[in-house]
ROTORMI-652332 format. One line per field, with one value per residue (C-alpha): residue number from 1; x, y, z. Coordinates in nm, 3 decimals, padded with zeros to 5 digits. Layout:
% ROTORMI-652332
nunu	NUM:... .
X	X:... .
Y	Y:... .
Z	Z:... .
//
This chain:
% ROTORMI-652332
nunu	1:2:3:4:5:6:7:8:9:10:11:12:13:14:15:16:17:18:19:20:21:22:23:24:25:26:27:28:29:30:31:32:33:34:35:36:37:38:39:40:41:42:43:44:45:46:47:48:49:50:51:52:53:54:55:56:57:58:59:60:61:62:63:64:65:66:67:68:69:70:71:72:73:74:75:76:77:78:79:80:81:82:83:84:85:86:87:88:89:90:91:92:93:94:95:96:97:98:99:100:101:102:103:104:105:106:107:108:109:110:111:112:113:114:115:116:117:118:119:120:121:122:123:124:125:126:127:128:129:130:131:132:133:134:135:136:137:138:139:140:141:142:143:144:145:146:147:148:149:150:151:152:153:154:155:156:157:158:159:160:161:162:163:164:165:166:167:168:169:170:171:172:173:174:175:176:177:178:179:180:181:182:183:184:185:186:187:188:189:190:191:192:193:194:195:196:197:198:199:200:201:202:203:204:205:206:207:208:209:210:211:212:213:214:215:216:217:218:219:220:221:222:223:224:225:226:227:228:229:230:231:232:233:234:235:236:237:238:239:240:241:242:243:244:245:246:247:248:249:250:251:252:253:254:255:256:257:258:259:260:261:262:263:264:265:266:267:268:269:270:271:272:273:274:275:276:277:278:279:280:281:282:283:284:285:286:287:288:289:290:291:292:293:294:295:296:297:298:299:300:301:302:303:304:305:306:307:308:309:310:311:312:313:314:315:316:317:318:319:320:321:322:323:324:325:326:327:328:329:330:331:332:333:334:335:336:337:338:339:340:341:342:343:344:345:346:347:348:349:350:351:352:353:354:355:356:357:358:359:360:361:362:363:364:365:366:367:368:369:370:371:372:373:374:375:376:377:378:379:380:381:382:383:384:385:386:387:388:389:390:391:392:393:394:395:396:397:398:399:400:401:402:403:404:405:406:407:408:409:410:411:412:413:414:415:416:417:418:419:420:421:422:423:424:425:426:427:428:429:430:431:432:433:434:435:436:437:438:439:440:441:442:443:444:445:446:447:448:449:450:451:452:453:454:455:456:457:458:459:460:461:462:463:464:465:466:467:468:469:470:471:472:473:474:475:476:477:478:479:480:481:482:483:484:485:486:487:488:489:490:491:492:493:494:495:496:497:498:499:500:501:502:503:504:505:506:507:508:509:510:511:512:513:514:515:516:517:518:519:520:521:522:523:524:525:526:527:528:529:530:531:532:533:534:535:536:537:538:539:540:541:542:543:544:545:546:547:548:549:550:551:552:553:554:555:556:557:558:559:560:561:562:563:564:565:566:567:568:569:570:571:572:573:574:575:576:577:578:579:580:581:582:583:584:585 .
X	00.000:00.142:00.193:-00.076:-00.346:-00.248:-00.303:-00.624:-00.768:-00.663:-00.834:-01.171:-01.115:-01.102:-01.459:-01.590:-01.623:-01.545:-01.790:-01.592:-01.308:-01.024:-00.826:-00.581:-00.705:-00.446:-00.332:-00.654:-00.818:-01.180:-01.402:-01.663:-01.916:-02.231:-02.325:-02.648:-02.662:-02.570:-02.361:-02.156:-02.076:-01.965:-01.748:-01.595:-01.506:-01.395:-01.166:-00.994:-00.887:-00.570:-00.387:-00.151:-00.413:-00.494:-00.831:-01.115:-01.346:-01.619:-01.874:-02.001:-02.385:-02.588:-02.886:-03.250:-03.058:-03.062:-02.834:-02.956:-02.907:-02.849:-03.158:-03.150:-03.445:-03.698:-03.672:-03.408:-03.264:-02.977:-02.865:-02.558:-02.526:-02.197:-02.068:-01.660:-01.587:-01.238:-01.342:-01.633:-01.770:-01.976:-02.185:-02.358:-02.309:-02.050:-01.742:-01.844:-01.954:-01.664:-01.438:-01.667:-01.606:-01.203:-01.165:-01.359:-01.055:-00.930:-00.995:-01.140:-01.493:-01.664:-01.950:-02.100:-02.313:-02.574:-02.835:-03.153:-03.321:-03.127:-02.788:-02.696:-03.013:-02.816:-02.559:-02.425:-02.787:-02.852:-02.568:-02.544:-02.382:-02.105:-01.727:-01.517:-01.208:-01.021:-00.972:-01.166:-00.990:-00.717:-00.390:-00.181:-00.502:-00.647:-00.910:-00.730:-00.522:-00.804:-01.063:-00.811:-00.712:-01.064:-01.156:-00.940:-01.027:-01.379:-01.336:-01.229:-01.444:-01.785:-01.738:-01.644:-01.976:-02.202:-02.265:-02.356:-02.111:-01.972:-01.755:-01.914:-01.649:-01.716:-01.717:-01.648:-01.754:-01.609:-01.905:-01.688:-01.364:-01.205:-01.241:-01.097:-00.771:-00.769:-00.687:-00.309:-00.376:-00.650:-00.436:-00.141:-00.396:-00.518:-00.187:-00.058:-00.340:-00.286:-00.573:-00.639:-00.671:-00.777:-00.782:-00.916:-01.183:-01.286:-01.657:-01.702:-01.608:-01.830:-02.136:-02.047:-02.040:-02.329:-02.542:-02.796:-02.633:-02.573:-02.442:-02.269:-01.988:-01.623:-01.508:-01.443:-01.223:-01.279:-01.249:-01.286:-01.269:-01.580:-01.807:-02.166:-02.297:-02.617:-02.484:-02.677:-02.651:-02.322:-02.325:-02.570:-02.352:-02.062:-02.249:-02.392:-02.027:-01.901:-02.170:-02.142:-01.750:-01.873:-01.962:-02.247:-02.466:-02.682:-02.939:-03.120:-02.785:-02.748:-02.331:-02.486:-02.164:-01.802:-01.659:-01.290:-01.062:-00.628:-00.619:-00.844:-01.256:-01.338:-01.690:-01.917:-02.289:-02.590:-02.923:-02.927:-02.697:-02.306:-02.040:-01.649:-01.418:-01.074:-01.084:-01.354:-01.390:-01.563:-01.745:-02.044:-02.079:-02.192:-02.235:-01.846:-01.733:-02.010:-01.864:-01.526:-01.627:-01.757:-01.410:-01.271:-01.110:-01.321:-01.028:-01.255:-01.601:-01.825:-02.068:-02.356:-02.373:-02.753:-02.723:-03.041:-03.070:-03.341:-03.440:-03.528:-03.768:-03.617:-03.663:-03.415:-03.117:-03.153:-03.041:-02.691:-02.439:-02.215:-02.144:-02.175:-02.149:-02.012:-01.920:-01.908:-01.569:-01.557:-01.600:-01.213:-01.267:-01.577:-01.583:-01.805:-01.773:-02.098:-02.282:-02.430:-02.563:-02.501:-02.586:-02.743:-02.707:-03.055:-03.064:-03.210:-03.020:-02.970:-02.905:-02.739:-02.642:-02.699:-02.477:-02.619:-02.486:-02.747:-02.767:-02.954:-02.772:-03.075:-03.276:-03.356:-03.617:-03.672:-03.775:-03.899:-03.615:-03.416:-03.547:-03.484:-03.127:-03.102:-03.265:-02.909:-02.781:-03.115:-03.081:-02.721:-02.928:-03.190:-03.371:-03.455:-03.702:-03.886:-04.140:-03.895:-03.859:-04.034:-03.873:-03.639:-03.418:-03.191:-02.838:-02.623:-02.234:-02.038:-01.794:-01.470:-01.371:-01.035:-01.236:-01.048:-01.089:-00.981:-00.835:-00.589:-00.574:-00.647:-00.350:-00.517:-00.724:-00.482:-00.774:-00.994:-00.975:-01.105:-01.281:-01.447:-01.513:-01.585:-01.799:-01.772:-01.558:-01.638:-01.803:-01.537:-01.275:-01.426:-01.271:-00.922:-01.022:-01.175:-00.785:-00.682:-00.903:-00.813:-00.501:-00.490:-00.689:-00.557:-00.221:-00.371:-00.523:-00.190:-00.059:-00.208:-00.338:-00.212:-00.440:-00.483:-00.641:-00.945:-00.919:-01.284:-01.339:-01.469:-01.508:-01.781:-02.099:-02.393:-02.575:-02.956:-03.177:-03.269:-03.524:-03.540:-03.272:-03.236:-03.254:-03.641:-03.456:-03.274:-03.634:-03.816:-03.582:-03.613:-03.997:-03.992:-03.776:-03.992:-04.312:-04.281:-03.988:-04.339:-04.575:-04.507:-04.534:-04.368:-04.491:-04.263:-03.925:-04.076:-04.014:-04.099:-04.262:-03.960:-03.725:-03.913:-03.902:-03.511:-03.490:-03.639:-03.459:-03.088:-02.866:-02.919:-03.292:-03.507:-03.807:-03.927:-04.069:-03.779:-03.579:-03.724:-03.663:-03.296:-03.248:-03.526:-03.622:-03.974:-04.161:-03.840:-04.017:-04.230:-04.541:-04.342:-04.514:-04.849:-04.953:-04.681:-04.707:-05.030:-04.907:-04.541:-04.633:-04.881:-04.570:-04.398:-04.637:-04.569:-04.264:-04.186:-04.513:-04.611:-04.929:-04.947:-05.057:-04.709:-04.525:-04.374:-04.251:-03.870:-03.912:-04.018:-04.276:-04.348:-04.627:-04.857:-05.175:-05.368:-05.546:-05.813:-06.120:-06.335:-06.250:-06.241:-06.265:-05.971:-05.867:-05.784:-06.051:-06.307:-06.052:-06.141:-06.495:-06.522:-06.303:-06.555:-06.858:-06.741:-06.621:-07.030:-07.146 .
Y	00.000:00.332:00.602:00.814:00.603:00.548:00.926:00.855:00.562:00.751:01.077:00.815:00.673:00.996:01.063:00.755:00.595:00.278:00.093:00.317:00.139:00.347:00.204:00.390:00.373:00.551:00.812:00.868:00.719:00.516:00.575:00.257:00.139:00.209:00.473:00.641:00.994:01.217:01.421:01.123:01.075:01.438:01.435:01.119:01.263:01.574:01.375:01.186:01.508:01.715:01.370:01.365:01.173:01.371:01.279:01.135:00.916:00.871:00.585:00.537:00.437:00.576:00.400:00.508:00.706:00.686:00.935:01.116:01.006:01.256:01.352:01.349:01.409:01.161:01.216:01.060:01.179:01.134:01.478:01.437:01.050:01.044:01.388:01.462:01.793:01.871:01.935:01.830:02.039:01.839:02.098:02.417:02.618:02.961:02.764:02.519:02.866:03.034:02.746:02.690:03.109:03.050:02.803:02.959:03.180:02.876:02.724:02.439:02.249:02.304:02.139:02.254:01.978:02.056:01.862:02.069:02.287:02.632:02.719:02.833:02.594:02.462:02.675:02.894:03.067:02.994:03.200:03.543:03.706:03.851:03.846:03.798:03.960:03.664:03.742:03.430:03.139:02.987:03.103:02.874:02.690:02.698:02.866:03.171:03.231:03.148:03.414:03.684:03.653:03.594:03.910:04.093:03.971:04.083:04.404:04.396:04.044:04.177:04.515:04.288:04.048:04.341:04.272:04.448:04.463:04.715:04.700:04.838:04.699:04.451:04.522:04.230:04.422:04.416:04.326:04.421:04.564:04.232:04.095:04.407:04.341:04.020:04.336:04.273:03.912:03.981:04.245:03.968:03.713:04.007:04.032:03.671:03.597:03.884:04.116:04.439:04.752:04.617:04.863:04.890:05.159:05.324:05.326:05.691:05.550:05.293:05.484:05.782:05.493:05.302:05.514:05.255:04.971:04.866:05.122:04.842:04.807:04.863:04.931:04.695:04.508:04.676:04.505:04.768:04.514:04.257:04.321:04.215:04.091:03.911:03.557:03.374:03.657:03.643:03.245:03.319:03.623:03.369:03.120:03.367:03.482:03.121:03.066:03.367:03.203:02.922:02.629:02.427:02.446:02.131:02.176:01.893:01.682:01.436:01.293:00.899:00.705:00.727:00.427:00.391:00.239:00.260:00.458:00.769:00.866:00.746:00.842:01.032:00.898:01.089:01.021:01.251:01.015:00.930:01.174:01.161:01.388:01.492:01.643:01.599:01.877:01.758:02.083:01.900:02.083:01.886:01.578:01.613:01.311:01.100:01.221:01.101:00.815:00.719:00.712:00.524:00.832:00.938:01.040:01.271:01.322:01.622:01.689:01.887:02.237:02.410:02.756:02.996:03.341:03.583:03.867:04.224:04.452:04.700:05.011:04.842:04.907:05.272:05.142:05.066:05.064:04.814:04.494:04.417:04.128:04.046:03.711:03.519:03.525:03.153:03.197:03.130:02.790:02.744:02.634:02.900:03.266:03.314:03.528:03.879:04.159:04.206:04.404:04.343:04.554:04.580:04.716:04.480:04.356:03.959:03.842:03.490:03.242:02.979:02.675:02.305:01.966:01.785:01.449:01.558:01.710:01.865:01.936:02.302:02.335:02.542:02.589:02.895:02.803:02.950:03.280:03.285:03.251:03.476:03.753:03.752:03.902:04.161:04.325:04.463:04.750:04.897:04.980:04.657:04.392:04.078:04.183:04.313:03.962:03.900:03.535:03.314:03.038:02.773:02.657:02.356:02.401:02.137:02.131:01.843:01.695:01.884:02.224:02.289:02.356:02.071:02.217:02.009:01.694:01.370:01.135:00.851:00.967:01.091:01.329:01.409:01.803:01.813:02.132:01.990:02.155:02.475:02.558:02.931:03.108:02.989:03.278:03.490:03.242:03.141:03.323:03.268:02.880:02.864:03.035:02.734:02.460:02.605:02.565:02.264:02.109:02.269:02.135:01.790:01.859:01.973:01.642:01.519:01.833:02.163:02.404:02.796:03.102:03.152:03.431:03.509:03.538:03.813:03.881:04.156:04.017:04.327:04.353:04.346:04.706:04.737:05.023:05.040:05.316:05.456:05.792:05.912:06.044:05.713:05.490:05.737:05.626:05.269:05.289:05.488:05.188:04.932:05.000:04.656:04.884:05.110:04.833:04.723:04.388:04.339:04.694:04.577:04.552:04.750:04.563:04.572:04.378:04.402:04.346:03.939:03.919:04.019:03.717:03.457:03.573:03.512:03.314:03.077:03.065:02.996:02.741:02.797:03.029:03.071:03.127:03.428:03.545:03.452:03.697:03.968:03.954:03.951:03.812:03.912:04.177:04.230:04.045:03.756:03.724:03.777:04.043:03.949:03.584:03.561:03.817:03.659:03.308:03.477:03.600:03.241:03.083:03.319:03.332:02.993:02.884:02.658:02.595:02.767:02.498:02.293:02.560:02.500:02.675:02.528:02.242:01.875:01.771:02.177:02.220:02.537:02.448:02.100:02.208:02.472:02.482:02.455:02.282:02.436:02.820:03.076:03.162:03.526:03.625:03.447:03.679:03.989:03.920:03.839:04.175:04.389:04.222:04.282:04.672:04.714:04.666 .
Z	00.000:-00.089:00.171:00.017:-00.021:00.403:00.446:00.266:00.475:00.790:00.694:00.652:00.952:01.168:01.030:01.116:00.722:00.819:00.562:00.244:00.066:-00.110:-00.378:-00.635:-01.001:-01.228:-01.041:-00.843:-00.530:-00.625:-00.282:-00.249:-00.007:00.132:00.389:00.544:00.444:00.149:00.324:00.437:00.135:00.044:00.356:00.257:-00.042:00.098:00.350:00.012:-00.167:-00.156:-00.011:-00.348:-00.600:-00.919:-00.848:-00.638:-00.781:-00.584:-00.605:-00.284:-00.297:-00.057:00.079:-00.033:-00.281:-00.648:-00.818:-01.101:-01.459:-01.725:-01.885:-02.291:-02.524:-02.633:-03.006:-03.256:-03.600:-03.826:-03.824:-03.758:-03.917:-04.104:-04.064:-03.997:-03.777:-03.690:-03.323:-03.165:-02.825:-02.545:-02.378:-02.480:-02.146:-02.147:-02.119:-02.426:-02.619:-02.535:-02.648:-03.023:-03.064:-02.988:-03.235:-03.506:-03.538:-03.728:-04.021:-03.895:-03.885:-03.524:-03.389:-03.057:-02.910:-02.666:-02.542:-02.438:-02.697:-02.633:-02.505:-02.116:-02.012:-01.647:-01.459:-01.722:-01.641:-01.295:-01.151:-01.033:-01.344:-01.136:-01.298:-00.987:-00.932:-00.827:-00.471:-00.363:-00.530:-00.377:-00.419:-00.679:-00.813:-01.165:-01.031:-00.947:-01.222:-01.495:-01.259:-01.295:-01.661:-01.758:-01.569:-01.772:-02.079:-02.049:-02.124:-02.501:-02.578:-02.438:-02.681:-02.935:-02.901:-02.793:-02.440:-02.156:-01.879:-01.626:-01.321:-00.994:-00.806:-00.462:-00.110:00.172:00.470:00.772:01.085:01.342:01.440:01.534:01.188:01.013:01.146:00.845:00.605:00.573:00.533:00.284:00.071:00.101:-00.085:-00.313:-00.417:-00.455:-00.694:-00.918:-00.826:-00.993:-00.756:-00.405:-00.123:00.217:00.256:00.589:00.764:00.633:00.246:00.280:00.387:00.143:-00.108:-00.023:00.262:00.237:00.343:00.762:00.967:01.190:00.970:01.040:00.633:00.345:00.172:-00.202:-00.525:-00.809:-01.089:-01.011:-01.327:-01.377:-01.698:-01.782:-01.808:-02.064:-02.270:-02.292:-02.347:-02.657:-02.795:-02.775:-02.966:-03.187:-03.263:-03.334:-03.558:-03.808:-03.802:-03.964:-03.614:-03.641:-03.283:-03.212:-03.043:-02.855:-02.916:-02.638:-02.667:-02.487:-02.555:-02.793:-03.004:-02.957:-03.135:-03.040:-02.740:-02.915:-02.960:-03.307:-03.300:-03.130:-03.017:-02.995:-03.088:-03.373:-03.495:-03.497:-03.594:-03.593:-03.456:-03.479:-03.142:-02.872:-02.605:-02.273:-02.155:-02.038:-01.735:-01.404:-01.679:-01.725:-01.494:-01.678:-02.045:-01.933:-01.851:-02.172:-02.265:-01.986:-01.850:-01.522:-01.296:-01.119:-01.019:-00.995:-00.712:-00.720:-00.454:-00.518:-00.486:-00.463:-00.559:-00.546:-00.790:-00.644:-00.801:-01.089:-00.873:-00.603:-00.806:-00.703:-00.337:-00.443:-00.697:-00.548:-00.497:-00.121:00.104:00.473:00.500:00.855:01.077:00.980:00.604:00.480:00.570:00.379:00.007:-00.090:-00.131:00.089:-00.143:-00.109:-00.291:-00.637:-00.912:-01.297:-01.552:-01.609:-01.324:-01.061:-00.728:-00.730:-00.359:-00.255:-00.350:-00.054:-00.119:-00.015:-00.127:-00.273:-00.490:-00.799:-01.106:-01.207:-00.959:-00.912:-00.692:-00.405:-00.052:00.149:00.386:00.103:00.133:00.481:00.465:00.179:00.458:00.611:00.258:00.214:00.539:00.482:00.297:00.487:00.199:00.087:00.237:00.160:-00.053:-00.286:-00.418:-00.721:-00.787:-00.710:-00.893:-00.818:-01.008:-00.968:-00.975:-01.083:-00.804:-00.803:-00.483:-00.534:-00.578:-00.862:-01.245:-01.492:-01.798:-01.981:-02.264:-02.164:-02.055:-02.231:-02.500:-02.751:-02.879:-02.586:-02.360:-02.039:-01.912:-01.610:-01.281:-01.396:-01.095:-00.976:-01.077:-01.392:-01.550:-01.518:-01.593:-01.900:-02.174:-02.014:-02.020:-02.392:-02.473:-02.375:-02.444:-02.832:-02.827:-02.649:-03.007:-03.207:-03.138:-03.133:-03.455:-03.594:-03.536:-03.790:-04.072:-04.118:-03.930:-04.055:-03.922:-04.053:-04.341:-04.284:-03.898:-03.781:-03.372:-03.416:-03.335:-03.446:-03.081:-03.143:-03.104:-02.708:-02.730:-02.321:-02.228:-02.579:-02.693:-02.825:-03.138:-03.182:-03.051:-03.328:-03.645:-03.557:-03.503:-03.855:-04.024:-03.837:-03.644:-03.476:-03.176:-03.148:-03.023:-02.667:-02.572:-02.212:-02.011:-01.708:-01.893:-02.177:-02.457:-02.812:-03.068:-03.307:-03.038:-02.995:-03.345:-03.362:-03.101:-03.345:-03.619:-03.419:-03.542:-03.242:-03.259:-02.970:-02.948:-02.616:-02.449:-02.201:-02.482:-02.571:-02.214:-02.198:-02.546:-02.474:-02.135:-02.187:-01.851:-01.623:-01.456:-01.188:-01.284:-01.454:-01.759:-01.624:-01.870:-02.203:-02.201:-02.439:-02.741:-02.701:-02.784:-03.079:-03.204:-03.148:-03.354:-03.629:-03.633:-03.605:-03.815:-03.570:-03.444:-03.078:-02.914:-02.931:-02.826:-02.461:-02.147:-02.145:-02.431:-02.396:-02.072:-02.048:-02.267:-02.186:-02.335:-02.425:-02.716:-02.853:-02.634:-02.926:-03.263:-03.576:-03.415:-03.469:-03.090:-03.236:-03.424:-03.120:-02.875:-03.072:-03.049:-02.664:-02.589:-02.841:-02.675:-02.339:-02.402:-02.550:-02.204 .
//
């Protein structure tokens, strides 16, 4: 037995797992057994890592407990039967995006393969939108130097793809005196990752700052390059981008198994049929582990940590212009940032997230014990309260037991990238990752063709019209040009007619209705699609020319009607009528 699989079974054994067996697999540690609770099993995994394996597999079963299976959709074509692409890209979230827009700077034939029926469907849009500044991440890990050099980046790339995004900079505030002494240590961290601008402000900064928030606060730790961006915008601008390059994105592409043949992936499965690949790129998200394994290569495994945020009401983003949070004493020692306040560039606050280990992949509900913690985050500004919470959402981060990114080739698949882990910071890391990734293929692909820039790629991506914010005189022309911008359609976000029908027309096109929400933001406001929901699908059908019935919330097993109430009678023209009838009396 090797000396660190012995620091391994004594870290299980001073928790107590005495029913989990650890063996070394390559050059990871495979945790079996059976235990009792979920969390058992976290800790056990928890107690494996950072003991010198690369990874830790963990396939403990616990009892009453069946783990999730990937969900893929019902339907099966031959789309993709036969077809060659020089890279091949598992996973349609913002690092997969952001990796198919890299390498259409080359020459090369790109396929990004996603399996639900839009783009940024899981984390990449159940996250915060906030670009850390790096501070966080451990010093010397992935995860800090990616945050920092991905922060940077987003500067030029978001003017490039036509994406909102500004830096309000972050403030971890200081609850008492004792803990404000952790500034030196805290700038000493600042600086060993890299950080951009940190400085300590005083109680009087602060509250000339921010005079809504606490007034028990002892100053803050300040971060002035933390951004905010909307996230799955920025996933579908990316996509958008890679697309107009020349990529192919497959939508409602489930990757179910790989053929292999002398050490490499020879073909890819899906059930829109088989493709080859020169190069397959696992960005599958919190699926990662189970992609790998597919190819005999899961060295790691991912675990899934729920976070919950809630969404404030537009007018609170006159409260603050900040980012804001005041982690516990304790919090250095958690493996979360602890969330806070933070802002959207629509103008909203977004408070959390919580973080909670949990056994399904996919499983976003909620609880109102949510909201309750979440109150801790609300009342550092005492502007804010409960009922400014018009909804609520839940993400899944796809955390490794090492809390780490994976970003590197496969040892054993001569054509396989990993880009697993990506849990938060993974936002802000991504375009600093998808750098990478590219180069990482494309000097497997060199191995065997000659690989050239693409003569034709072009990194401006033409931002669609947003009418909300924009000048009358500029709103008048485009109203003149098209009187579509002139007819509103979603009074709480105020958006236009046109501006739904830009969002069908994209180059990525939506299906659902939450697809049109993710591009336009029609239903994100106060009454959540109370009042729009009706005239947007009318303008679904149309668009799409499909009958209005089939249309659905968030694609398959989301349906929003089950037929016409009466057969054979046009529901607009028998709408008109009821509404004229009505006004006559």
């Amino acid at each position: 037995m090797s000396d660190t699989l012995k620091r391994v079974r004594k870290a299980l054994a001073k928790i107590g797992a005495k029913s989990v067996g650890a063996a070394e697999w390559r050059k990871s540690v495979v945790l079996t057994g059976m235990v009792d609770t979920w969390d058992e099993k976290i800790d056990a995994g928890m107690a494996a890592a950072g003991k010198g394996y690369k990874g830790v597999v963990n396939d403990i079963e616990v009892r009453g407990i069946r783990e999730e299976a990937m969900s893929t959709p019902s339907y099966r074509d031959s789309h993709l039967e036969g077809k060659h692409f020089d890279v091949a890209i598992i996973g349609g979230g913002i690092t997969g995006s952001a990796i198919a827009r890299e390498l259409s700077r080359y020459d090369v034939t790109i396929a990004l393969l996603e399996k639900e029926e839009d783009l940024a469907r899981h984390a990449s849009s159940r996250n915060d939108g906030m670009i850390h500044d790096g501070f966080a991440a451990k010093p010397g890990t992935k995860k800090a130097a990616y945050n920092v050099r991905g922060n940077r980046m987003y500067t030029k790339v978001t003017e490039e793809l036509g994406v909102e995004f500004y830096r309000p900079g972050s403030m971890i505030l200081f609850g008492s005196p004792f803990t404000r002494l952790a500034v030196p240590l805290m700038k000493a961290r600042a600086k060993e990752n890299g950080v951009d601008g940190y400085r300590y402000l005083t109680r009087k900064e602060v509250a000339r700052r921010e005079p809504n928030l606490v007034e028990k606060q002892y100053g803050a730790f300040f971060l002035p390059s933390a951004g905010v961006l909307s996230p799955y915008k920025m996933v579908l601008a990316y996509a958008e981008n890679a697309a107009e390059n020349g990529a192919d994105i497959v939508l409602g592409c489930a990757v179910s198994g790989f053929e292999m043949r002398d050490g490499a992936v020879r073909a890819v499965k899906t059930n829109r049929g088989m493709c080859t690949a020169g190069v397959v790129v696992n960005a599958a998200g919190i699926w990662a582990d189970t992609v790998a394994g597919f190819a005999d290569d899961r060295f790691f495994s991912h675990h899934g940590r729920k976070g919950v945020d809630a969404i404030l009401d537009l007018r609170t983003g006159e409260y603050q212009s900040t980012i804001a949070a005041m982690p516990p004493l304790l919090q250095a020692k958690s493996k979360t940032k602890g969330g806070g306040l933070i802002m959207t560039p629509e103008g909203n606050i977004l408070v959390g997230p919580t973080a909670k280990e949990v056994p399904g992949r996919e499983d976003y509900s909620t609880d109102p014990e949510d909201i309750d913690e979440l109150m801790h985050h609300i009342n550092l500004n005492r502007k804010l309260k409960r009922s400014d919470i018009i909804t609520y959402f839940a993400g899944i981060r796809a955390c490794t037991y090492e809390e780490d990114f994976i970003v590197e080739p496969s040892e054993h698949v001569a054509n396989l990238v990993h880009a697993a882990g990506i849990q938060s910071p993974g936002l802000a890391s991504a375009p600093a990752i998808a750098e990478d990734v590219c180069r990482m293929a494309v000097d497997i692909l060199r191995k065997k063709m000659e690989v050239r820039e693409n003569p034709r790629f072009n990194p401006i991506r033409r931002p669609r019209p947003v009418l909300k914010g924009m000048p009358l005189e500029q709103r008048a022309e485009l109203i003149r040009q098209n009187p579509a911008y002139g007819r509103i359609v979603c009074r709480c976000e105020e958006i236009s007619e046109g501006e739904i029908r830009d969002a069908l027309r994209s180059k990525v096109r939506p299906v659902t209705l939450d697809g049109i929400k993710r591009r336009a933001r029609t239903g994100a406001g106060r009454c959540q699609g109370g009042f729009c929901t009706p005239r947007v699908l009318e303008i679904m059908a149309e668009e799409l020319s499909q009958d209005i019935t089939r249309l659905t919330k968030k694609g398959p097993e989301s349906n929003l009607f089950f037929g016409y109430t009466k057969d054979g009678v046009d529901y607009r023209e028998a709408g008109v009528k009821k509404f004229e009838a009505a006004e006559s009396l």
